[in-house]
MDTraj code that builds the backbone (N, CA, C; nanometers):
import mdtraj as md
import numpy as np

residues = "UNK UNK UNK UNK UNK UNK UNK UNK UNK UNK UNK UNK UNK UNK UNK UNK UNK UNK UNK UNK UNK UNK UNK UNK UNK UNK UNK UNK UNK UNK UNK UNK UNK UNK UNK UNK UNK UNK UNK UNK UNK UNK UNK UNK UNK UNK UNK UNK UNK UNK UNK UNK UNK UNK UNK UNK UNK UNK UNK UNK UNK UNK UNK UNK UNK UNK UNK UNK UNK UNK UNK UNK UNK UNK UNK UNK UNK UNK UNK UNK UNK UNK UNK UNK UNK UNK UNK UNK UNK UNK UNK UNK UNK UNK UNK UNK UNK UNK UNK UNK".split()
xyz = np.array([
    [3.0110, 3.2693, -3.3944],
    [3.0263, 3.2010, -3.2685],
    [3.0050, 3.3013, -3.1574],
    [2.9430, 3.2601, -3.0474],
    [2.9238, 3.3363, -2.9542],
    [3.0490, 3.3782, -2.8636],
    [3.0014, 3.4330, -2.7257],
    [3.1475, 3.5022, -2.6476],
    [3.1954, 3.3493, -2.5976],
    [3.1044, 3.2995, -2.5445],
    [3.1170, 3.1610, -2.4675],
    [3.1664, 3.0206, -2.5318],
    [3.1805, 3.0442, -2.6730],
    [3.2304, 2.9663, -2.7755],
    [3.1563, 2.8585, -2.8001],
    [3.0256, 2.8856, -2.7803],
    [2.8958, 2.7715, -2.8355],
    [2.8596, 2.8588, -2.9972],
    [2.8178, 2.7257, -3.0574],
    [2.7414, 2.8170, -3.1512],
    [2.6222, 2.8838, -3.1663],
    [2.5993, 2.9811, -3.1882],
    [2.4096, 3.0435, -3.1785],
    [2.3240, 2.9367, -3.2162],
    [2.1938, 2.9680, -3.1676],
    [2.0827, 2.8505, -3.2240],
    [1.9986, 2.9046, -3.2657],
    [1.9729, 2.8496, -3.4180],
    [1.8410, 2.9797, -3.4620],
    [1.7322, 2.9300, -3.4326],
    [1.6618, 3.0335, -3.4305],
    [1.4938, 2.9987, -3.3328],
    [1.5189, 2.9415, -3.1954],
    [1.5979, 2.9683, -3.1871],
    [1.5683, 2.9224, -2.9890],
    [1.6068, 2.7853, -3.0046],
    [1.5997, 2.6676, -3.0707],
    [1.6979, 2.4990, -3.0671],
    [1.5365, 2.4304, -3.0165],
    [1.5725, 2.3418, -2.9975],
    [1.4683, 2.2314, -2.9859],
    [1.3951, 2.2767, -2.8542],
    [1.4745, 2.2904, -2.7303],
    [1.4513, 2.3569, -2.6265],
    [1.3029, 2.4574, -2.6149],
    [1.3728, 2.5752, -2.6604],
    [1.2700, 2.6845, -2.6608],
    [1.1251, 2.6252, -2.7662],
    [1.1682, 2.5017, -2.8276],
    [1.0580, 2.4615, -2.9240],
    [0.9229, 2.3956, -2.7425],
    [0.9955, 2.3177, -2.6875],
    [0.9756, 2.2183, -2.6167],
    [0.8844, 2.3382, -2.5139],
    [0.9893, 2.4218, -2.4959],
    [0.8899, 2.5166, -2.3880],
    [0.7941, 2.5846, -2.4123],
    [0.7947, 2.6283, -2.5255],
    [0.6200, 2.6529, -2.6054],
    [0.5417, 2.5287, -2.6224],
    [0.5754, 2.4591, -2.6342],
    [0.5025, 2.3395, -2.6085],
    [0.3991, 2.3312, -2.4662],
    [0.5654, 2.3145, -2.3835],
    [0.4976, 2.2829, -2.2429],
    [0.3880, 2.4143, -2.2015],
    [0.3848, 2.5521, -2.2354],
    [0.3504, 2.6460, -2.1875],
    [0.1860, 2.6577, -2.2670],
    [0.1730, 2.6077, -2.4002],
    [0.0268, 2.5553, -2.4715],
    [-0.0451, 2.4539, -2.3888],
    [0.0660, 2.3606, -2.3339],
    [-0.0134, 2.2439, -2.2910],
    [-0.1055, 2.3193, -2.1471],
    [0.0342, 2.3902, -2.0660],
    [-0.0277, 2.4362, -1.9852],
    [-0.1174, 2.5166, -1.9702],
    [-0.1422, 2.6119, -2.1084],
    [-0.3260, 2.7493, -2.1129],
    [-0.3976, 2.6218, -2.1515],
    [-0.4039, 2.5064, -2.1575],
    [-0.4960, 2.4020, -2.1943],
    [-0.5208, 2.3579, -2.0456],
    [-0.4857, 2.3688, -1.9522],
    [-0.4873, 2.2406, -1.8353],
    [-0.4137, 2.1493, -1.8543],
    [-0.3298, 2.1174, -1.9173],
    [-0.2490, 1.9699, -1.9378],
    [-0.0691, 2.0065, -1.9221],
    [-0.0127, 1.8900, -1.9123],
    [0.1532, 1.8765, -1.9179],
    [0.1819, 1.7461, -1.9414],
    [0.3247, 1.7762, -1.9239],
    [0.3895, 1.6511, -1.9664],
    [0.4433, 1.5632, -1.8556],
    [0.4421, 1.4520, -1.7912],
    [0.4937, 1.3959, -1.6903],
    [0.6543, 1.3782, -1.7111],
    [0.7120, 1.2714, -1.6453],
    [0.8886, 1.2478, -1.6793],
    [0.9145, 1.1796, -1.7255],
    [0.7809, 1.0904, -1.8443],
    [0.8203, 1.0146, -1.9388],
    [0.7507, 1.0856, -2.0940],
    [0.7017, 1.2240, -2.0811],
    [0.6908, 1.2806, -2.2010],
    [0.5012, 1.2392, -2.2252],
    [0.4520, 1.2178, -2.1244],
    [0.2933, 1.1737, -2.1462],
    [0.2151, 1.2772, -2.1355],
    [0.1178, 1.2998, -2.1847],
    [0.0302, 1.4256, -2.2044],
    [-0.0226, 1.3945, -2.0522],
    [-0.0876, 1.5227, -1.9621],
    [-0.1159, 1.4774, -1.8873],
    [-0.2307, 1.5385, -1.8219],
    [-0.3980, 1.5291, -1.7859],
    [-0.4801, 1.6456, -1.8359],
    [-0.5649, 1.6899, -1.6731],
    [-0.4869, 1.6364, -1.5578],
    [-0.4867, 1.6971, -1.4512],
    [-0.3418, 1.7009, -1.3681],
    [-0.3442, 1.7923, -1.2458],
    [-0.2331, 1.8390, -1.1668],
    [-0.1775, 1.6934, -1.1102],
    [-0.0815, 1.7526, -1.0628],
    [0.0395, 1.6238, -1.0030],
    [-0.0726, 1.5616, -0.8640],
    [-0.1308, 1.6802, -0.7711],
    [-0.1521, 1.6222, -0.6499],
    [-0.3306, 1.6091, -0.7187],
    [-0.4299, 1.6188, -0.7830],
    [-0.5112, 1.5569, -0.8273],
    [-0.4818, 1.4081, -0.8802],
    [-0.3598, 1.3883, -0.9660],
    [-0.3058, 1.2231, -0.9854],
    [-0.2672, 1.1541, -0.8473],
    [-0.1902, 1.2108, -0.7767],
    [-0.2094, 1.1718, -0.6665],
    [-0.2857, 1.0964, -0.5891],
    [-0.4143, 1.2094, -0.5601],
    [-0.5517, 1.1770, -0.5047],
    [-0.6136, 1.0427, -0.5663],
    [-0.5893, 1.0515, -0.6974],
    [-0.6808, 0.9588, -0.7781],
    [-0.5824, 0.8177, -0.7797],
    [-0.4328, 0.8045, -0.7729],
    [-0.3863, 0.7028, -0.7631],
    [-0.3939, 0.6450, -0.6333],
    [-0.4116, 0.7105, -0.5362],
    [-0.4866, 0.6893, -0.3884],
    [-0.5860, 0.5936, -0.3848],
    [-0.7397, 0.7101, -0.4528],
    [-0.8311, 0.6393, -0.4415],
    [-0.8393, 0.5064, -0.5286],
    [-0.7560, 0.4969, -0.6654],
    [-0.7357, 0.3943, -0.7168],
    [-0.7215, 0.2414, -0.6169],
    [-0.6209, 0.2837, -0.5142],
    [-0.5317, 0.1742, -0.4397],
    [-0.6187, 0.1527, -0.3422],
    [-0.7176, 0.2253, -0.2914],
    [-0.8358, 0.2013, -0.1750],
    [-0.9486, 0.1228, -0.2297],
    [-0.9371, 0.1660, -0.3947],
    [-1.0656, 0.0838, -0.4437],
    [-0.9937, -0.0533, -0.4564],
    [-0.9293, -0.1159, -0.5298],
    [-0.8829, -0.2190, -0.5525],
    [-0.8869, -0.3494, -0.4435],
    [-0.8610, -0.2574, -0.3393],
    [-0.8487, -0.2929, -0.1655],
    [-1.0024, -0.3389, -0.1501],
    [-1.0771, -0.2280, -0.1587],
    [-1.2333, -0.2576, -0.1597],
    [-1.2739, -0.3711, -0.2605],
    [-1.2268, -0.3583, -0.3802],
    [-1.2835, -0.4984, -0.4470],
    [-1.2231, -0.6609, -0.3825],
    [-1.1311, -0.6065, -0.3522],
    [-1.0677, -0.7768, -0.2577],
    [-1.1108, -0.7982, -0.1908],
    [-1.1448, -0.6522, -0.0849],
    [-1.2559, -0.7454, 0.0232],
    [-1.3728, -0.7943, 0.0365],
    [-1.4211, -0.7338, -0.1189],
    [-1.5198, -0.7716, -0.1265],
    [-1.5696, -0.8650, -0.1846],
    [-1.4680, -0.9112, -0.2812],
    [-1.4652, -1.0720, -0.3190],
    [-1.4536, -1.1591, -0.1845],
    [-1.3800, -1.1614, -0.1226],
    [-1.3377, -1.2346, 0.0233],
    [-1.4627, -1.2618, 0.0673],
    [-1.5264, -1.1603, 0.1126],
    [-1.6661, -1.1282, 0.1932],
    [-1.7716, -1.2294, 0.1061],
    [-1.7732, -1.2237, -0.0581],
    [-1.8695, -1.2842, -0.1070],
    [-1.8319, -1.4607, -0.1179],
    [-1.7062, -1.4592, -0.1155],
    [-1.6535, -1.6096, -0.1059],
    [-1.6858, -1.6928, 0.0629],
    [-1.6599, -1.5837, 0.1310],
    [-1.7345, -1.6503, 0.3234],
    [-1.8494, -1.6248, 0.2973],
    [-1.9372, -1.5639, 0.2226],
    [-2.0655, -1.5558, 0.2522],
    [-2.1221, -1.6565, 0.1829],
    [-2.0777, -1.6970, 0.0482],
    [-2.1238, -1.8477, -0.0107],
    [-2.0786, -1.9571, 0.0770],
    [-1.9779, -1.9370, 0.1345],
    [-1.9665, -2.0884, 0.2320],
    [-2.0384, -2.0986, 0.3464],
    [-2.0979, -1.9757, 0.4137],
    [-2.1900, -2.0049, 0.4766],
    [-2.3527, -2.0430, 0.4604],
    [-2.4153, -1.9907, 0.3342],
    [-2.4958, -2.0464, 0.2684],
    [-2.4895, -2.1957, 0.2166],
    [-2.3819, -2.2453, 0.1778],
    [-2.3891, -2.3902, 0.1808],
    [-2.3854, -2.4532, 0.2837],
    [-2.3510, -2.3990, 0.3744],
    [-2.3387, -2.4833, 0.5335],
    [-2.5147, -2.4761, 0.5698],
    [-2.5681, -2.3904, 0.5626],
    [-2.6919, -2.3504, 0.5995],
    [-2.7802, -2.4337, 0.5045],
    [-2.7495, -2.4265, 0.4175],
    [-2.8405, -2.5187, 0.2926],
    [-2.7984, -2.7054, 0.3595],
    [-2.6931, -2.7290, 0.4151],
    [-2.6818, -2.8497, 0.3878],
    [-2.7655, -2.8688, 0.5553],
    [-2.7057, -2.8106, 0.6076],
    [-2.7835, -2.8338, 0.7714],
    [-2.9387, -2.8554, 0.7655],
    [-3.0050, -2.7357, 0.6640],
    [-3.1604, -2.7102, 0.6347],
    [-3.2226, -2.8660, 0.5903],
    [-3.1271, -2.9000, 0.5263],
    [-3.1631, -3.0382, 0.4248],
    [-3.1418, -3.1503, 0.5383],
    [-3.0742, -3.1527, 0.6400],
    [-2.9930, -3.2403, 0.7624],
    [-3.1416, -3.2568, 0.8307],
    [-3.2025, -3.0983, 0.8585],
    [-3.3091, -3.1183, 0.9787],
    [-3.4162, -3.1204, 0.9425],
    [-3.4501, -3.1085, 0.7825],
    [-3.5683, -3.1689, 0.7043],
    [-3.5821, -3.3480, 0.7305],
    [-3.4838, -3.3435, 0.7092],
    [-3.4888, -3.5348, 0.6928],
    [-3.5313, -3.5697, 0.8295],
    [-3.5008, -3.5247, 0.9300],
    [-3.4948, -3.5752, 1.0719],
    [-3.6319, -3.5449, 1.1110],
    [-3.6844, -3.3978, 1.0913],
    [-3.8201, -3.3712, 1.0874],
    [-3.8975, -3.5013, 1.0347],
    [-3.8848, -3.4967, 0.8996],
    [-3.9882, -3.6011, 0.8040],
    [-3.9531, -3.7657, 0.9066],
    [-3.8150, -3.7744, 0.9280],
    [-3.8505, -3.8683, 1.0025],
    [-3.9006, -3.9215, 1.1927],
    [-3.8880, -3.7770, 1.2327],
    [-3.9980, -3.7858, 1.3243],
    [-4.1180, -3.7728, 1.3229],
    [-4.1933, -3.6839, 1.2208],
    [-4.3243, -3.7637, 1.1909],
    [-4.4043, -3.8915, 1.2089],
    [-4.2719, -3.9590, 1.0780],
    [-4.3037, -4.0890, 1.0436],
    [-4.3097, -4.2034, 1.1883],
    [-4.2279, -4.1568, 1.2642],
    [-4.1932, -4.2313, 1.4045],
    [-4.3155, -4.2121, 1.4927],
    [-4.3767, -4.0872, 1.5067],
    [-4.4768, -4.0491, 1.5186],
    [-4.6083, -4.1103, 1.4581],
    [-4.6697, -4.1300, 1.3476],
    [-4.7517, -4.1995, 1.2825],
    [-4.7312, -4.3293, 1.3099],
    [-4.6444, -4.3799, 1.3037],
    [-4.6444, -4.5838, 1.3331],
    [-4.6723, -4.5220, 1.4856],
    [-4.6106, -4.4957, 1.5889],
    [-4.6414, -4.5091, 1.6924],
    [-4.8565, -4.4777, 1.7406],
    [-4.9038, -4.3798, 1.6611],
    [-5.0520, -4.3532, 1.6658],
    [-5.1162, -4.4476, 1.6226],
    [-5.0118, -4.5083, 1.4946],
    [-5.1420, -4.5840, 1.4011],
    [-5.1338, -4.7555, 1.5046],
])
top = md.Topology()
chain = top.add_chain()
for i, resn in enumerate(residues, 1):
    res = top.add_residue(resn, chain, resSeq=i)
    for name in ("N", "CA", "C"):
        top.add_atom(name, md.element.get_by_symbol(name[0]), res)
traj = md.Trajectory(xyz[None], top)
């Protein structure tokens, strides 16, 4: 038993296992986050990238939005096109009886 009245730990205990661990992961580029996940860039690179994650996502909504007003204005335009075809063809026709 030690002075402190713990018992010794041979090989260093799970601990010193854990910190060779973390210290491999780290001559690799990698660590462990605070749920034990391998992790194979820095805290403020995850950061950055959970950032740009949340800007893109943003960008795909608006850009659904944008393509959903832009089809409703194409049908408005398609139905109007078809509105002033008919009116055309029938001023012609108003036109022709009146010549003939």
């Amino acid at each position: 038993m030690e002075s402190n009245g713990t018992a010794p730990q041979l090989g260093g205990g799970r601990g010193a296992i854990q910190q060779q661990q973390h210290l491999g992961l780290e001559r690799h580029g990698m660590r462990l986050d605070d749920l034990g996940r391998v992790r194979a860039i820095d805290e403020e690179a995850e950061g950055h990238a959970s950032s740009l994650r949340d800007v893109c996502d943003e960008f795909v909504r608006d850009t659904v939005d944008f393509q959903r007003i832009a089809d409703g204005f194409v049908a408005i335009f398609d139905s109007v096109s078809a509105a002033v075809e008919r009116e055309k063809l029938q001023a012609i026709g108003a036109r022709n009886l009146l010549k003939g």
